[in-house]
N, C-alpha and C positions, 0 to 999 in steps of 0.2 A: 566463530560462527557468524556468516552475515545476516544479518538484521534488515528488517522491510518495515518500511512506514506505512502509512494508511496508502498514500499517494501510489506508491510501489504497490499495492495490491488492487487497488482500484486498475492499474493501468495494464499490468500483468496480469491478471484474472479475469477483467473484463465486468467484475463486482460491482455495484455501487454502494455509497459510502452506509446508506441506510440497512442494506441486506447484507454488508462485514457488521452492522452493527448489532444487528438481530442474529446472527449465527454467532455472536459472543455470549448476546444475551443468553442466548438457549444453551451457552455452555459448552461448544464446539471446542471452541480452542479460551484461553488463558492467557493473553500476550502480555508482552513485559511492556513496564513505561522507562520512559526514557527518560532526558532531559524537558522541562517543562509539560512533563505529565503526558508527552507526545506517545501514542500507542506504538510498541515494537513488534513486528512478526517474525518467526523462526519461518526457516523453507519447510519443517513439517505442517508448523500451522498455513500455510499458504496450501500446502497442498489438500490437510484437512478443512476449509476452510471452501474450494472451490468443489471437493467430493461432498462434503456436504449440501452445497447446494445444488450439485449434478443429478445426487439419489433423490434427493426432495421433490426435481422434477419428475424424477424418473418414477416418481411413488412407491419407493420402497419406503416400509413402514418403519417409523420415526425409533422404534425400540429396536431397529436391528440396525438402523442406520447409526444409533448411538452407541451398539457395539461395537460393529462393524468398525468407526471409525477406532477407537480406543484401542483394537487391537493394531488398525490401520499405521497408527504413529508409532506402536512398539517395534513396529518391524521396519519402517522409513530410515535411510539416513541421515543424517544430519543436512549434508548439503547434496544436490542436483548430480547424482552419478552422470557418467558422459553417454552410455547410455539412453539418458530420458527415461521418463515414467510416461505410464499410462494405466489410468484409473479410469474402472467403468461400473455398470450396472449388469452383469447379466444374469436375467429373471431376477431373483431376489436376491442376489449375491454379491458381493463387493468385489472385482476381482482388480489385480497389480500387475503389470506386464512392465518387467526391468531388462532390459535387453533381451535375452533368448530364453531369460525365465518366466513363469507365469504361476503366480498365489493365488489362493483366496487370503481374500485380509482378515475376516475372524478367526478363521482356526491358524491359519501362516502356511496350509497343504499348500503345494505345488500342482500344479494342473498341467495337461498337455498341452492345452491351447486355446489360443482365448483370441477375441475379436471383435474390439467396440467400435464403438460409434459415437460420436460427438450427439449427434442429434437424439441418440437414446438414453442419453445420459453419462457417456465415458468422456476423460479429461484425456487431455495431451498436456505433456508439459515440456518445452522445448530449452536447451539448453541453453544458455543466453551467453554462456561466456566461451562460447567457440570464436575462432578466428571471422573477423568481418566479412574476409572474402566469401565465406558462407553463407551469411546472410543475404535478403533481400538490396537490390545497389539503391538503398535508401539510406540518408544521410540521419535523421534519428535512431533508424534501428542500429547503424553503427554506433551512434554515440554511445546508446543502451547498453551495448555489450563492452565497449571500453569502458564504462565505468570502476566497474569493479579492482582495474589493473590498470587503467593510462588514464589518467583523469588531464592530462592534459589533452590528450586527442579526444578525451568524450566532450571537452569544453571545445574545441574546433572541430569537431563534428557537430553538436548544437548551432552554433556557430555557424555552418553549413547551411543545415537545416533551416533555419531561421532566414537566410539569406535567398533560399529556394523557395520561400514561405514566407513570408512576416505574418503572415496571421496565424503561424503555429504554434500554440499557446502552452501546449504540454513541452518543448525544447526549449522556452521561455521559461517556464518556472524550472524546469532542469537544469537548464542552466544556471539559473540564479543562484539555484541550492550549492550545485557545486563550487561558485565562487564562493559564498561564503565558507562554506565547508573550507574551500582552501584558506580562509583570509583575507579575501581580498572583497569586503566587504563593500566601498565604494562603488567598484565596478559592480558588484552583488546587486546592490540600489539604484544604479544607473540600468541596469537589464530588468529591474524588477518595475520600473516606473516608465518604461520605455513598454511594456507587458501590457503593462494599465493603458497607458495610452493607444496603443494596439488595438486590444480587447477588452477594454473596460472593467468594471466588478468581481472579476473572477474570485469566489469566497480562500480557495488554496492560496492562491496569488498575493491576495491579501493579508493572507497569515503567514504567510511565507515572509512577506515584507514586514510583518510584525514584528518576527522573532527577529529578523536584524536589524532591527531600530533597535532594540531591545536593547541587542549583545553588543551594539553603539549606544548604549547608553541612551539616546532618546526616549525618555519614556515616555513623555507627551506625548510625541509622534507615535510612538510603537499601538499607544490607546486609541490613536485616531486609526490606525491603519486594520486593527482586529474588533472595532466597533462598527467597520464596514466590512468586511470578513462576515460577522453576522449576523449585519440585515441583509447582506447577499443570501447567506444559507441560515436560518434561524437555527437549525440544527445544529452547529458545527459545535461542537463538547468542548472539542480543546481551545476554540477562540476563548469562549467561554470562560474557560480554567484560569485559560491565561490571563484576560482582562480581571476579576477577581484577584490576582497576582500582584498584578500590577496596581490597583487600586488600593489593597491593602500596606502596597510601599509609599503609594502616593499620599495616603493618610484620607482614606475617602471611606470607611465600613459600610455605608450603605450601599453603597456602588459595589463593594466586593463581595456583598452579603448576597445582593441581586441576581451577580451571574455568579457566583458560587453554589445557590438556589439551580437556577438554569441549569448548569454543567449537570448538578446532582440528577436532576430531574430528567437530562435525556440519555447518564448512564444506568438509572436504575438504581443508583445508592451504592453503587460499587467506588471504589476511589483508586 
């Protein structure tokens, strides 16, 4: 089952980092950790995740919207039918429109037909791993959708991207990730500092550059690079986590105890 990182939800959901943080806190969704304590999301929680804060606007009342959802994911697949979903509000009801079928999400009935609206509180959710040709003739949203299956054309499509852009900061850290992810960790660093130079402090950017100084073994460098990670976002949990990590290898306890403190404090005591 694929897995989504904060980045991947912020950029698909259109979320910010603060309001995935607050629909965790309130218990929406559960997501798993990853490597270096990194938050992981399922395609349910993404979907739970963007319906919750759809109904929130839409002011449906927070004890049915926390039903609602509960039944919401019993009935979800795992991954993105070719179909598409579409999740909305109508009057006080949570309804699901999966190709030519339509739910309600609390009880799972089946309805004749249903009709949202983005602006009243219904989601779209688009399939992202269709063929390019599909897609918009934009050289990101192609990269996006070859991720999943040709990571070499998602990294020449970034590549693209970047080229029709240099000041495209989200096919920059895409890119980045994906070299490392492949190994090529080098060039990883050279697109990640080429980013910086670009666009300056970016807090992701910076953690991103973290963790592969890291997984090089630098860990000097990796503490310089997530100590400005978050005085760009003072918020950022998992810089946080990590520099405590890191500080406790480097034989420093006050320093690890500090943003270990931090971390605790802006997940609420959860680990």
């Amino acid at each position: 089952m694929h897995q989504y990182g904060v980045h991947d939800v912020e950029k698909l959901l259109g979320l910010p980092r603060s309001t995935i943080r607050a629909l965790i806190a309130a218990g929406f969704v559960s997501p798993a950790r990853g490597p270096r304590n990194a938050l992981l999301f399922s395609f349910q929680d993404l979907i739970v995740l963007r319906t919750a804060q759809a109904l929130a606007t839409a002011n449906v009342p927070h004890r049915r919207i926390t039903r609602s959802l509960k039944e919401l994911r019993r009935h979800l697949p795992d991954e993105m039918p070719l179909s598409g979903l579409r999740i909305g509000a109508v009057a006080d009801r949570v309804v699901v429109s999966e190709g030519g079928r339509h739910w309600q999400a609390e009880t799972g009935q089946y309805l004749l037909a249903f009709d949202g609206d983005p602006v009243e509180g219904s989601l779209s959710v688009i399939d992202r791993t269709q063929a390019p040709a599909a897609l918009d003739d934009n050289w990101f949203d192609q990269a996006v959708a070859f991720e999943r299956n040709d990571t070499e054309a998602a990294v020449r499509a970034y590549e693209q991207a970047i080229q029709a852009d240099p000041g495209h900061l989200d096919a920059r850290i895409n890119l980045g990730r994906l070299l490392h992810e492949s190994g090529k960790l080098a060039r990883a660093e050279q697109v990640y500092r080429d980013a910086i130079n670009a666009s300056g402090a970016d807090p992701l950017l910076l953690f991103n550059l973290g963790v592969l100084l890291e997984d090089m073994d630098r860990k000097s460098e990796a503490v310089m690079a997530y100590e400005a990670a978050v005085r760009a976002d003072p918020d950022l949990a998992d810089g946080h986590y990590n520099l405590a990590q890191l500080f406790v290898q480097l034989e420093k306890p006050q320093d690890a105890l500090r943003h270990m403190s931090q971390y605790r404090r802006l997940v609420g005591g959860r680990k």
